[in-house]
Backbone of each chain as ProteinMPNN parsed JSONL, in Angstrom:
{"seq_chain_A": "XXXXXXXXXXXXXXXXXXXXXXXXXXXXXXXXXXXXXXXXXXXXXXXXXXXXXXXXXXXXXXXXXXXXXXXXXXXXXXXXXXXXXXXXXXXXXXXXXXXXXXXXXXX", "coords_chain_A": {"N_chain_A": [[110.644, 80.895, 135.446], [109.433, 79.269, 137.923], [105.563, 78.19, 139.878], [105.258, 79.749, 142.504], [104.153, 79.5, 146.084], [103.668, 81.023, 148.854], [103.659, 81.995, 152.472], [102.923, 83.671, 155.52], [105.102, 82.565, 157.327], [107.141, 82.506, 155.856], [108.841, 84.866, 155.27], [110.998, 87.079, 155.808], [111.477, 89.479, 157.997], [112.597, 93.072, 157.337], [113.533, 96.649, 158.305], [111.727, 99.085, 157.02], [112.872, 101.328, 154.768], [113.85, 104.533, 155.624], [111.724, 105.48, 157.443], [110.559, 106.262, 160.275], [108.825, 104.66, 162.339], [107.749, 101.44, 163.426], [108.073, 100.012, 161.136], [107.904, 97.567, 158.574], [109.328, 94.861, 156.089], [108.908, 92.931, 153.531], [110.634, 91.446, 151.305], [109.385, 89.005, 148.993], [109.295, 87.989, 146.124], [111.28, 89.36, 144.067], [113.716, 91.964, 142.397], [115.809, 90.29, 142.288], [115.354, 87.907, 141.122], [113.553, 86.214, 138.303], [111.641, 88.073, 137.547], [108.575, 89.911, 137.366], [106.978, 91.597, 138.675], [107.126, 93.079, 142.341], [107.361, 90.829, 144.873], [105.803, 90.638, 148.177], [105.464, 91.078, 151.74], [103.852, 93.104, 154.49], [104.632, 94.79, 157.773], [103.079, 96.775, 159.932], [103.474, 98.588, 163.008], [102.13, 98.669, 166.071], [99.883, 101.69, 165.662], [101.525, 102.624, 163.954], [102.762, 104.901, 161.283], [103.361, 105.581, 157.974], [104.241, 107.833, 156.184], [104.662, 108.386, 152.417], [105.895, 109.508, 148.91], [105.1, 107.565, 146.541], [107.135, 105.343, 144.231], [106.775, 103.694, 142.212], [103.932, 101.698, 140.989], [101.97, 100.198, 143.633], [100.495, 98.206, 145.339], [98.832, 96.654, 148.104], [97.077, 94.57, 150.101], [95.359, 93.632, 152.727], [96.069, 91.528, 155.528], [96.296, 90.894, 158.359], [94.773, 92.658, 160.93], [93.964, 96.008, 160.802], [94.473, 98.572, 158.055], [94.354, 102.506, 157.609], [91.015, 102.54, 156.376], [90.391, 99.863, 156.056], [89.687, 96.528, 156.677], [90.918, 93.46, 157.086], [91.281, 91.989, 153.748], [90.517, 93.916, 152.747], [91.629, 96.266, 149.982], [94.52, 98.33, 148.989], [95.419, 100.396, 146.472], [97.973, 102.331, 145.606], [99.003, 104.904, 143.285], [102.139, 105.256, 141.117], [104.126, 108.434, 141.875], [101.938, 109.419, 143.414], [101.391, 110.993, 146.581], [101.054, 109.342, 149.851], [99.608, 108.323, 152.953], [99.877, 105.711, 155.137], [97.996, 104.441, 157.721], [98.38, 102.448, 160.865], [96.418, 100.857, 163.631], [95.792, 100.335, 166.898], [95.928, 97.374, 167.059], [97.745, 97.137, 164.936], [99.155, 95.688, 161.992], [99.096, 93.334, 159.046], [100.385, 93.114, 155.847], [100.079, 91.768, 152.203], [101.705, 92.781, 149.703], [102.435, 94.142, 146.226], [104.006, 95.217, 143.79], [104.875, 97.425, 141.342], [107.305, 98.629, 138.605], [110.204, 97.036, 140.068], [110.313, 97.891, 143.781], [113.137, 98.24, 144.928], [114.367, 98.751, 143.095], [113.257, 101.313, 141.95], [114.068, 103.511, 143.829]], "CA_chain_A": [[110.179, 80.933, 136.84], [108.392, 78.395, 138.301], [104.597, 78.889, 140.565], [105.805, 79.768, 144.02], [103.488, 79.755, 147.101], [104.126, 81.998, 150.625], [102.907, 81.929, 153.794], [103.65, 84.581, 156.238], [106.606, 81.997, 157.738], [108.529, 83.026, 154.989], [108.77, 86.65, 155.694], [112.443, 87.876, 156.831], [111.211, 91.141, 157.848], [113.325, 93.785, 157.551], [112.873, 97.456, 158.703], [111.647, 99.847, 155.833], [113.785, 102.658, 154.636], [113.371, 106.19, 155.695], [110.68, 105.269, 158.423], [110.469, 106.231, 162.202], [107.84, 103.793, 163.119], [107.586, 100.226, 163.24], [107.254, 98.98, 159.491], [108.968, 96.396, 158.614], [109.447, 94.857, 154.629], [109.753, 90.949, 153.592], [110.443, 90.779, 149.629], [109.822, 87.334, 148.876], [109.912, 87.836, 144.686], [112.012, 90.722, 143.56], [114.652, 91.994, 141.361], [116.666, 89.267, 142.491], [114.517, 86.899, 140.518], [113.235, 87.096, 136.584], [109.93, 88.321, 137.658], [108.512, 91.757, 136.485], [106.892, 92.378, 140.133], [107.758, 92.584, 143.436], [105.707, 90.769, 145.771], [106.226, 90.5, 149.665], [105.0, 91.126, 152.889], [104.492, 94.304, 154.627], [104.107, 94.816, 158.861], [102.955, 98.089, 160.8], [103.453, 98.216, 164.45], [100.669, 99.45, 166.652], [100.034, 103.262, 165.662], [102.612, 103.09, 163.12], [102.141, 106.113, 160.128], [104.003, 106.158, 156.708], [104.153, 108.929, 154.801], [105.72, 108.326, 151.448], [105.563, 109.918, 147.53], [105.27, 106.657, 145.575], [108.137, 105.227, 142.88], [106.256, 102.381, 141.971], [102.709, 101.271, 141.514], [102.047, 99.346, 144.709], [99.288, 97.226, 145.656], [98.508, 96.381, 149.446], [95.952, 93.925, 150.738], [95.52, 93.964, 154.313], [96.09, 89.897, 155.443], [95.826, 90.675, 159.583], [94.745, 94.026, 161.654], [93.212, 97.324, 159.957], [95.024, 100.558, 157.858], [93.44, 103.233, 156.901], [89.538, 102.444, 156.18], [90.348, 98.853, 155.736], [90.316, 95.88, 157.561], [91.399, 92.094, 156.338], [90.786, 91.377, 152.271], [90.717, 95.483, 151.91], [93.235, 96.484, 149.448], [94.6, 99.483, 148.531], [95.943, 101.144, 145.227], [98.78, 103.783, 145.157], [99.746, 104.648, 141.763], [103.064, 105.872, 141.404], [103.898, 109.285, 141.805], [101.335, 109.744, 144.512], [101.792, 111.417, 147.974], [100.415, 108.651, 150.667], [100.106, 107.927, 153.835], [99.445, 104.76, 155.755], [98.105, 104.438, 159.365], [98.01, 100.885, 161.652], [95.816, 101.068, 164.945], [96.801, 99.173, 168.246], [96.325, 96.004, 166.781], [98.915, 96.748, 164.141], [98.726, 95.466, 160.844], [100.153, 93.052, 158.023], [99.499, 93.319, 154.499], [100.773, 91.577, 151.301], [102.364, 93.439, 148.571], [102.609, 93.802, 145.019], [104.655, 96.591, 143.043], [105.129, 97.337, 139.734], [108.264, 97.596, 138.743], [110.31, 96.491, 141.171], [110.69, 99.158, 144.576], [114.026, 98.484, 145.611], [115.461, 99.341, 142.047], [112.981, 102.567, 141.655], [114.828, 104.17, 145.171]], "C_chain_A": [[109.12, 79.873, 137.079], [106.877, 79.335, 139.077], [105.237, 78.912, 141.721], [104.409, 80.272, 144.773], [104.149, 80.213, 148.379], [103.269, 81.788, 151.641], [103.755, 83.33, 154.758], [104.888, 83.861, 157.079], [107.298, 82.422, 156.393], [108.864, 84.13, 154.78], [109.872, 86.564, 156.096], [112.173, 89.32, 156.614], [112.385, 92.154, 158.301], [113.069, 95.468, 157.806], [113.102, 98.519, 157.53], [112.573, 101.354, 155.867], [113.305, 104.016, 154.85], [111.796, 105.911, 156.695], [110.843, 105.558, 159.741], [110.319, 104.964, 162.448], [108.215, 102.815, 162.623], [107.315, 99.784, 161.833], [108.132, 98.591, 158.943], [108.359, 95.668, 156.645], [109.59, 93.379, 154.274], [109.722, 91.021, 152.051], [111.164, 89.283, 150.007], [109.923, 86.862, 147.158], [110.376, 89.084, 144.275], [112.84, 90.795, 142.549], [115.802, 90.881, 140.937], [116.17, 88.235, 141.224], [114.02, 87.336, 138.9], [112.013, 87.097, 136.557], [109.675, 90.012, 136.967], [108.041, 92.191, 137.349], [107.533, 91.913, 141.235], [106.977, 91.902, 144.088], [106.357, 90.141, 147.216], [105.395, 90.654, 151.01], [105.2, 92.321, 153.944], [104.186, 94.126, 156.528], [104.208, 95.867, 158.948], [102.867, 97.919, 161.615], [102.232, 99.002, 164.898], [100.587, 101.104, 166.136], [100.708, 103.67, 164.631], [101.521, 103.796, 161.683], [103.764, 106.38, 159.331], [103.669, 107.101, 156.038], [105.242, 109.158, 153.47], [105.181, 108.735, 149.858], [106.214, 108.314, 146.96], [106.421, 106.558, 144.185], [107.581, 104.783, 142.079], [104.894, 102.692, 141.802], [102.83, 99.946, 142.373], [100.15, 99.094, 145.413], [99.152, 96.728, 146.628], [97.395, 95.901, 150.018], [96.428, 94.128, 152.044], [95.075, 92.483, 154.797], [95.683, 90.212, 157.606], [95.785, 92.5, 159.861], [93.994, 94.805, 160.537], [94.258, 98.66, 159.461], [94.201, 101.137, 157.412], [92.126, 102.848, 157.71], [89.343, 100.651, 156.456], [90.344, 97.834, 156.334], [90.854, 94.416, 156.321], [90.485, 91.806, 155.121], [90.637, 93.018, 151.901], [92.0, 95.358, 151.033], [92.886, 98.072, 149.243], [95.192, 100.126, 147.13], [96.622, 102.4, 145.426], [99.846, 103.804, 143.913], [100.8, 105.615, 141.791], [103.197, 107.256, 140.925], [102.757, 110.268, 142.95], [101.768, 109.642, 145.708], [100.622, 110.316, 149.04], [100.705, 108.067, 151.868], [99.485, 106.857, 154.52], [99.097, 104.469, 157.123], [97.515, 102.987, 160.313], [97.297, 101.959, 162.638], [96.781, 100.282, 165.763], [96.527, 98.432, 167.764], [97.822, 96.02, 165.437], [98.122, 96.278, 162.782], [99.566, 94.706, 159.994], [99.421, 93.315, 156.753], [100.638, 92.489, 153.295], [100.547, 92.327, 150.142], [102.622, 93.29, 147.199], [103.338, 95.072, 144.031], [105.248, 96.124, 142.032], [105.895, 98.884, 139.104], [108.804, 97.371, 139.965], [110.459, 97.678, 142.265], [111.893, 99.066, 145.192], [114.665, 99.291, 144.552], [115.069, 101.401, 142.059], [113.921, 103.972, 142.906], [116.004, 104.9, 144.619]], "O_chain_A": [[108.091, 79.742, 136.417], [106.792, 80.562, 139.044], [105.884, 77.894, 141.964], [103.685, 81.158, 144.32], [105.166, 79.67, 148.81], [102.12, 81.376, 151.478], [104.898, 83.76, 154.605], [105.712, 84.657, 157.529], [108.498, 82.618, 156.587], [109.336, 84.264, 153.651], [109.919, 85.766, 157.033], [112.418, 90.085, 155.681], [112.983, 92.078, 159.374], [111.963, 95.667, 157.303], [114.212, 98.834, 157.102], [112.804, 102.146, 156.781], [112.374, 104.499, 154.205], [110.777, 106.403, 156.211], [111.505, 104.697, 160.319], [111.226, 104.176, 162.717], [108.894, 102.822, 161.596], [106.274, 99.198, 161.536], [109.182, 99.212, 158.78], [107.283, 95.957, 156.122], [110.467, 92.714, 154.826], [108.685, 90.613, 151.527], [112.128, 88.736, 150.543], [110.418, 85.792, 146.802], [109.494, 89.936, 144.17], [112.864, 89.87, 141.738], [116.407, 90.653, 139.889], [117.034, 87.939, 140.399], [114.09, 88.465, 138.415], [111.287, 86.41, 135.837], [110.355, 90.845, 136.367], [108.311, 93.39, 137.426], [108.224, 90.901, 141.356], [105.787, 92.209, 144.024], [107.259, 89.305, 147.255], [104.38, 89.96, 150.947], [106.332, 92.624, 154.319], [103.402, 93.198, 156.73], [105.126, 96.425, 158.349], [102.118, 96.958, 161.791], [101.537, 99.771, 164.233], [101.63, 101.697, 166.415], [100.659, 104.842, 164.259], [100.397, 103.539, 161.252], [104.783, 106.96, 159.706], [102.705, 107.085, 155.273], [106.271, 109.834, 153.46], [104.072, 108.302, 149.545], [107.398, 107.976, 146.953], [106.547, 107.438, 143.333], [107.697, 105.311, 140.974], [104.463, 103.737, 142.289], [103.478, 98.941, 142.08], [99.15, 99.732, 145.739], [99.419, 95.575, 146.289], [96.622, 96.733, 150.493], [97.493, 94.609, 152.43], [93.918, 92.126, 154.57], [94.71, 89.599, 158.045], [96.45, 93.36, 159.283], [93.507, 94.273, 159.54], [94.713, 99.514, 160.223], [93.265, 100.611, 156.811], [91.956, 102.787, 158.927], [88.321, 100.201, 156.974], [91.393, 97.904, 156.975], [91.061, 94.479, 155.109], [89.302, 91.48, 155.224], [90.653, 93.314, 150.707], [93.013, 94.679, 151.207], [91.862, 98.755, 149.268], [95.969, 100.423, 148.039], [95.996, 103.46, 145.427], [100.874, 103.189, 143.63], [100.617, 106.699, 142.346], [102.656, 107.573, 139.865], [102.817, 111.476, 143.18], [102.38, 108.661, 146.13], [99.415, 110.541, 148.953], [101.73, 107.412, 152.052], [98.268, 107.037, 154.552], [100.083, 104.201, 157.81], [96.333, 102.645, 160.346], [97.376, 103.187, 162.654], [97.9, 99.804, 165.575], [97.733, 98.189, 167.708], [98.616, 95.111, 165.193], [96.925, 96.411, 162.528], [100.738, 95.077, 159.942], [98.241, 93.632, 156.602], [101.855, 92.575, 153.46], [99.442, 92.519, 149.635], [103.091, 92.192, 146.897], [102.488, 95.892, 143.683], [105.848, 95.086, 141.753], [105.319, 99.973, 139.098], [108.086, 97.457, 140.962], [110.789, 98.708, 141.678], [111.965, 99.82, 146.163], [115.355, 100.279, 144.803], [115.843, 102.356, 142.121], [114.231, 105.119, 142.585], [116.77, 105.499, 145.374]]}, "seq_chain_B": "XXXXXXXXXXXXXXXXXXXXXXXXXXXXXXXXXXXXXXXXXXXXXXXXXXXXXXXXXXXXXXXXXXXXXXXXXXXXXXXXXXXXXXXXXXXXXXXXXXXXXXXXXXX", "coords_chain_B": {"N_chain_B": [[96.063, 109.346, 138.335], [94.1, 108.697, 141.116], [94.622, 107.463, 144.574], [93.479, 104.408, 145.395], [90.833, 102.705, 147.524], [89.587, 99.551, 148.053], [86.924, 96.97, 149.372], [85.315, 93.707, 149.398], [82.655, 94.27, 149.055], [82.518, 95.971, 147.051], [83.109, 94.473, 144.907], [81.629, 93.223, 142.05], [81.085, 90.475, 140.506], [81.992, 87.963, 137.705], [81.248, 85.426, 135.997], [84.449, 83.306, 135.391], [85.897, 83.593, 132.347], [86.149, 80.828, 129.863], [86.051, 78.472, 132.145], [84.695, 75.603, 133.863], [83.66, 74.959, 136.579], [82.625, 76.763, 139.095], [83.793, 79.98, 139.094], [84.579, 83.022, 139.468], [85.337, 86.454, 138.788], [86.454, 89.397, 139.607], [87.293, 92.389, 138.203], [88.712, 95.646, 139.522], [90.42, 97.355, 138.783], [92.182, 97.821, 135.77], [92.453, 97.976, 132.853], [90.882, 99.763, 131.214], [91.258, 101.893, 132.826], [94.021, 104.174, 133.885], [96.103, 102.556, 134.546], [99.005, 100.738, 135.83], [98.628, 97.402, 136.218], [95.93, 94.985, 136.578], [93.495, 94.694, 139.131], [91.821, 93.413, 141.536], [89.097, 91.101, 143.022], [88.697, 87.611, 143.247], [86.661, 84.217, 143.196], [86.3, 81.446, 144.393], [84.349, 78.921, 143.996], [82.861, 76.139, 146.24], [84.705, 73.41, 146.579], [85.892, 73.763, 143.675], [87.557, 73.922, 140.57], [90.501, 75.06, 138.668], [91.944, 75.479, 135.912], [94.915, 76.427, 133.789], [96.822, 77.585, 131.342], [98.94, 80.411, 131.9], [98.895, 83.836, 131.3], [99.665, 86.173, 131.516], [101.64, 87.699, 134.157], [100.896, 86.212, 137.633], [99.379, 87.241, 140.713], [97.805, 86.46, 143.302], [96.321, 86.641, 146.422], [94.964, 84.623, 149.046], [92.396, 85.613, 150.537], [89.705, 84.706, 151.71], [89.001, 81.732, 153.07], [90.449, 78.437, 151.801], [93.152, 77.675, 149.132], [94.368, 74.964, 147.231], [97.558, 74.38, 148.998], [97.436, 76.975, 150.255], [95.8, 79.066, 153.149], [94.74, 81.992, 154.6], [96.007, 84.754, 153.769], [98.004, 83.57, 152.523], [100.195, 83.554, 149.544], [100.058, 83.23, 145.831], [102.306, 82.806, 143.394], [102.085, 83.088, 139.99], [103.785, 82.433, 137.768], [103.73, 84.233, 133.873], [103.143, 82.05, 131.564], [103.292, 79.401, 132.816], [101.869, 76.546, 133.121], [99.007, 76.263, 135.322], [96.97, 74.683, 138.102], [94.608, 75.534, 140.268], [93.148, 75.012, 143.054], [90.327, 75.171, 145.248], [88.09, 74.072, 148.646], [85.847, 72.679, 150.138], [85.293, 74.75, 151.297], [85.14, 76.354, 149.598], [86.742, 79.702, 148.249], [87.712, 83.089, 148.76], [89.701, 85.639, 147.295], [92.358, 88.294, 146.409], [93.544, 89.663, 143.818], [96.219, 90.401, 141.778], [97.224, 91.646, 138.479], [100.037, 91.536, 136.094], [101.07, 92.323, 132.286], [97.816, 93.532, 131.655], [95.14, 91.233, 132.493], [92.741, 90.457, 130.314], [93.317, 92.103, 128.504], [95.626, 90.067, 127.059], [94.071, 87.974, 126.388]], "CA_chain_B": [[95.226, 108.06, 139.106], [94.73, 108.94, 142.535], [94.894, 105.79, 145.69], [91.648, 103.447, 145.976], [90.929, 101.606, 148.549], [88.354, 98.643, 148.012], [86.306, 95.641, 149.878], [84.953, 93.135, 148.971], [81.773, 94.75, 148.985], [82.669, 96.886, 145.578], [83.663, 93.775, 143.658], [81.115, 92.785, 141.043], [81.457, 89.308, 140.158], [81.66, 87.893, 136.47], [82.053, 84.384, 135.544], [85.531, 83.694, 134.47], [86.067, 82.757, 131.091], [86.606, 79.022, 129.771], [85.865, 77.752, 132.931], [83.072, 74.949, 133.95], [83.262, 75.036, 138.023], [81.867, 77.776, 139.851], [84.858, 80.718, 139.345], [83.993, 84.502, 139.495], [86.644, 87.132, 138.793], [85.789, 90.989, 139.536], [88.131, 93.732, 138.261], [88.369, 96.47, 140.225], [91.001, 98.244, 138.57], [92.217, 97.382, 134.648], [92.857, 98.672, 131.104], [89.955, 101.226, 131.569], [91.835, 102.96, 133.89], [95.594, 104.365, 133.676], [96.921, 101.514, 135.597], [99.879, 99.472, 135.033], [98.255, 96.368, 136.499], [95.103, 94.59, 136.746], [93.359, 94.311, 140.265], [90.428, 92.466, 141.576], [89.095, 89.875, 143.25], [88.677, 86.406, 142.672], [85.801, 83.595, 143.946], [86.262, 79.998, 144.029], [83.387, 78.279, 144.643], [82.808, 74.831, 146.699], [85.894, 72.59, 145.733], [85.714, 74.361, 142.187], [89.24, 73.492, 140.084], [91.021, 75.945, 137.497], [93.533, 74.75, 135.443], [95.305, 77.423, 132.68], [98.3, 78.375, 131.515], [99.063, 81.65, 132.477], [99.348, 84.444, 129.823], [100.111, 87.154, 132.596], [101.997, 87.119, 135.383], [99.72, 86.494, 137.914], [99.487, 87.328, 142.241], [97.138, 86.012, 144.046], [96.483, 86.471, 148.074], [94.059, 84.435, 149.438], [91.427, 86.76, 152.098], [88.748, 83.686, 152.838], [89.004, 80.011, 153.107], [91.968, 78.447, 151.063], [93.2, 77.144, 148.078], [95.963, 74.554, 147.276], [98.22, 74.579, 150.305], [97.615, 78.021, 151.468], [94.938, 79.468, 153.864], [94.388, 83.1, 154.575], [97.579, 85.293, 154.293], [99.0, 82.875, 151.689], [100.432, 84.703, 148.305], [100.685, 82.154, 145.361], [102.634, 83.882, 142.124], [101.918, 82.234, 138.927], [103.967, 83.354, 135.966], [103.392, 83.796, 132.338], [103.311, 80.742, 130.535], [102.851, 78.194, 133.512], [100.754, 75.831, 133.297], [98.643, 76.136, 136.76], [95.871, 74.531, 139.076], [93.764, 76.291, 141.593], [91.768, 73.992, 144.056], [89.476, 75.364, 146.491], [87.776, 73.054, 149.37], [84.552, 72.469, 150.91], [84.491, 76.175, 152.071], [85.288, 77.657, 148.769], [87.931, 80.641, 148.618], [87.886, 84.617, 147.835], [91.446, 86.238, 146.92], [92.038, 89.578, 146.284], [94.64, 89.699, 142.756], [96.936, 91.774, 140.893], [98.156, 90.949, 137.532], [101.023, 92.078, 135.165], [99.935, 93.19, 132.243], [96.36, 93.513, 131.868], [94.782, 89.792, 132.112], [91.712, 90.633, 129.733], [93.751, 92.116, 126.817], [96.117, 89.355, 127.002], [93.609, 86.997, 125.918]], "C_chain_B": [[95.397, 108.753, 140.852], [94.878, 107.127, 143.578], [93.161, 105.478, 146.022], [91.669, 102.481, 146.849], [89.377, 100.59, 148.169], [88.249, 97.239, 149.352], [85.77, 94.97, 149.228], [83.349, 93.453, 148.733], [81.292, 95.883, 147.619], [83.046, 95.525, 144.562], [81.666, 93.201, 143.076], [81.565, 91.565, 140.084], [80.764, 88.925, 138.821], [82.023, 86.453, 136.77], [82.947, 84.678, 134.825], [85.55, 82.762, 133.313], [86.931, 81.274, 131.002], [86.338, 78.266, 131.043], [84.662, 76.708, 133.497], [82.74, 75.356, 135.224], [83.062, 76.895, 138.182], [83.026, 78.907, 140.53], [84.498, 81.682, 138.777], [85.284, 85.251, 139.514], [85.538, 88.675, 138.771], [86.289, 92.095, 139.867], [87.589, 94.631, 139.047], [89.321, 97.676, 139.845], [91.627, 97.663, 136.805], [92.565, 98.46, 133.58], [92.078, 99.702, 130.88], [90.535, 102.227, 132.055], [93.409, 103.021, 133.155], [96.425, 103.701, 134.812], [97.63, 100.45, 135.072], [99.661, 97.711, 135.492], [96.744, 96.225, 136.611], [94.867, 94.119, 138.093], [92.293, 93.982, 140.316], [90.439, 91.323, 142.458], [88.654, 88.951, 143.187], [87.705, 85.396, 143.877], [85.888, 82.131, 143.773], [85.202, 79.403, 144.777], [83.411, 76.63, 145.55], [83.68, 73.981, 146.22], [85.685, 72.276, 144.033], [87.688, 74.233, 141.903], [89.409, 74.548, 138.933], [92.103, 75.603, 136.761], [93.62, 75.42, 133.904], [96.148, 77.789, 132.793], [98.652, 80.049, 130.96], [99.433, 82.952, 131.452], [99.946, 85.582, 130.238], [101.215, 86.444, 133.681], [100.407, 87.393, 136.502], [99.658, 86.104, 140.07], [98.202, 87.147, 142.63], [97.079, 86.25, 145.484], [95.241, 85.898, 148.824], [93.439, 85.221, 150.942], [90.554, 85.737, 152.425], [88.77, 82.325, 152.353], [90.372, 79.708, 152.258], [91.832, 78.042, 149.43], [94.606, 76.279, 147.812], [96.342, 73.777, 148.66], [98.205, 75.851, 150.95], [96.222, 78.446, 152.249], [95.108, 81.249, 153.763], [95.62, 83.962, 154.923], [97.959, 84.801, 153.413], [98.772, 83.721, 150.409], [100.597, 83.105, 147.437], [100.946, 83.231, 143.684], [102.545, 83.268, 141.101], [102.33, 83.018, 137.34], [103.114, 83.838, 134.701], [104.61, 82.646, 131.977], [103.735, 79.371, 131.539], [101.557, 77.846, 133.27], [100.069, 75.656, 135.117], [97.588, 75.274, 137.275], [95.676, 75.249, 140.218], [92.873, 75.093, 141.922], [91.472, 74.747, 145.283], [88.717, 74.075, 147.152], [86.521, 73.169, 149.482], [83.995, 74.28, 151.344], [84.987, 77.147, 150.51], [86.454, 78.765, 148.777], [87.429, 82.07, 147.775], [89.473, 85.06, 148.105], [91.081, 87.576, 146.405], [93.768, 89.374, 144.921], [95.097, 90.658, 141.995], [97.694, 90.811, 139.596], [98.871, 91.803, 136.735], [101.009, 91.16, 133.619], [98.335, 92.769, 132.362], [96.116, 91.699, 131.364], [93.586, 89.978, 130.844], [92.368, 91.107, 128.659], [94.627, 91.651, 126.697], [95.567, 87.706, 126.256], [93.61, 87.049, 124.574]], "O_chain_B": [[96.378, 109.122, 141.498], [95.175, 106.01, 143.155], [92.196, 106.017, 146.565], [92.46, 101.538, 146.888], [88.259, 101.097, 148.071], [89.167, 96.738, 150.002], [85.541, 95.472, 148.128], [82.824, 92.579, 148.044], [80.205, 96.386, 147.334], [83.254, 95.776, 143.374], [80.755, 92.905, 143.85], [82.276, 91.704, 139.088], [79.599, 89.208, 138.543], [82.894, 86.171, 137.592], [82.971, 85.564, 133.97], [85.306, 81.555, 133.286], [87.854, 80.795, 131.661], [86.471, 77.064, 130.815], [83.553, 77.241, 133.517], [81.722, 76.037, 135.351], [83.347, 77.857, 137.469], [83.295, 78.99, 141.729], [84.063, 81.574, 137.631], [86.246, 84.814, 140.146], [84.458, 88.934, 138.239], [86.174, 92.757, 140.899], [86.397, 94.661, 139.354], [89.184, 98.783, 140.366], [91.199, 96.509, 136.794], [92.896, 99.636, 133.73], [92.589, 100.659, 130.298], [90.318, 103.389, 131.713], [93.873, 102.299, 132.273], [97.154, 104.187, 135.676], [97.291, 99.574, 134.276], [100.477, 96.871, 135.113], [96.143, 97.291, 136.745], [95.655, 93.284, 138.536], [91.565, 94.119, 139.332], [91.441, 90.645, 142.689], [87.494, 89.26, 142.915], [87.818, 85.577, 145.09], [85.386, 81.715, 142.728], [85.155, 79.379, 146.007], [84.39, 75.983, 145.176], [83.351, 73.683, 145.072], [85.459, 71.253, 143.386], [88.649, 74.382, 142.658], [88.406, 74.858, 138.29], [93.216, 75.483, 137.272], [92.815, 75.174, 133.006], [96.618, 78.301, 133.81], [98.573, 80.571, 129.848], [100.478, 82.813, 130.816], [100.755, 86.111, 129.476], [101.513, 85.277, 133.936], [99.435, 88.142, 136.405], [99.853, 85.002, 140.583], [97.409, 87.92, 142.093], [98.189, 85.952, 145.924], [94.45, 86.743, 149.245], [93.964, 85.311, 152.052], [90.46, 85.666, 153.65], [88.525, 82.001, 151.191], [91.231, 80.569, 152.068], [90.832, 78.068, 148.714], [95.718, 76.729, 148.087], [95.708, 72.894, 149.237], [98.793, 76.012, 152.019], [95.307, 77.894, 151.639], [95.646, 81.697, 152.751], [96.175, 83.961, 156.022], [98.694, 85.656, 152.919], [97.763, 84.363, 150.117], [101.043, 82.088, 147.966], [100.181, 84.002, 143.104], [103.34, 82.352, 141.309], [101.784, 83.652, 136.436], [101.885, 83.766, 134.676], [105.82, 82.426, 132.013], [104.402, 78.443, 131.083], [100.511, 78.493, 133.213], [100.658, 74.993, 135.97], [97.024, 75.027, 136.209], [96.553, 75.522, 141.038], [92.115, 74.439, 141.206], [92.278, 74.915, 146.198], [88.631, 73.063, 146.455], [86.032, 73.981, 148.697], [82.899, 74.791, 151.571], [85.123, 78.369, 150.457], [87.268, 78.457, 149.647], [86.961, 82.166, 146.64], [90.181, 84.751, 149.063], [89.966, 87.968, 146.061], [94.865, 88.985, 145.321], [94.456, 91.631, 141.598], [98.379, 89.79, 139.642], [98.382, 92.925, 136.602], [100.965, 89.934, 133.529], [97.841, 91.867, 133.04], [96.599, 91.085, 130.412], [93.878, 88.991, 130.168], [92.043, 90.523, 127.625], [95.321, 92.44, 126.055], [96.214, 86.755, 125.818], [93.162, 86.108, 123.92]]}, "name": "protein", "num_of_chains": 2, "seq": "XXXXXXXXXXXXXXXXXXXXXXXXXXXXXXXXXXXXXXXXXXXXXXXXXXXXXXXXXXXXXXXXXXXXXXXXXXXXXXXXXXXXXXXXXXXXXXXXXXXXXXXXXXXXXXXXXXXXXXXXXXXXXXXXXXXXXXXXXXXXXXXXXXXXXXXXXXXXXXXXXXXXXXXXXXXXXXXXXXXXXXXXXXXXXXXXXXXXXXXXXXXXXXXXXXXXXX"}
């Protein structure tokens, strides 16, 4: 594998599994690839609230808007196996991603 | 493990090893803990340079000023066993990082 750099233009967001609300998914290194994490790009729409029991350990900085407690350069830690839930405000929210192993396979 | 949320306001900055320029690293999560990755974040000082090849895999997201080609939002993934550079500018850079496995008992 080479170093690869992202920018949020390289995001093809797609809309997360098992979600109501607005939250949307961009893997940009995954299983696809001979990496050992995932790492991508996450969006929450205004208001939007996940509630999900973890596969993965997953790792969530917060790059624009506020979840939770957090605003931009917060991160968060949910280690897998844990019940968690995520909540944007009206501005919404992006965040980049990091999970360990990958989360499409653990599903 | 339960879910942590941090700021930059909990990191505790170390100089990072081997390095001359003005580069601070400050776990926040690690081999102490029952975590399958290493988290933390990272300080590049005033157009401070890093150049090491990679013994982890290793995620990066820059949260203030840039580094490279990316600005704030940008992800840069840096295998194991690349050879890398980090360049920060005039304004310096903080990142918030996750690595696979632990970077510190890899050395």
């Amino acid at each position: 594998m080479k170093v690869s750099t992202f920018t949020l233009k390289d995001a093809v967001f797609e809309t997360a599994p098992d979600q109501a609300d607005e939250i949307y998914t961009a893997n940009l290194v995954d299983e696809r690839h001979d990496a050992s994490v995932t790492i991508g790009y996450g969006r929450y729409g205004p208001n939007s609230e996940l509630t999900e029991t973890m596969l993965v350990d997953y790792i969530m900085v917060v790059i624009e808007g506020a979840t939770g407690t957090v605003g931009v350069g917060g991160i968060v830690h949910m280690p897998k196996g844990r019940r968690v839930t995520i909540r944007a405000f009206d501005e919404g929210a992006t965040t980049a991603y990091v999970t360990y192993p990958h989360w499409r396979e653990a599903r």
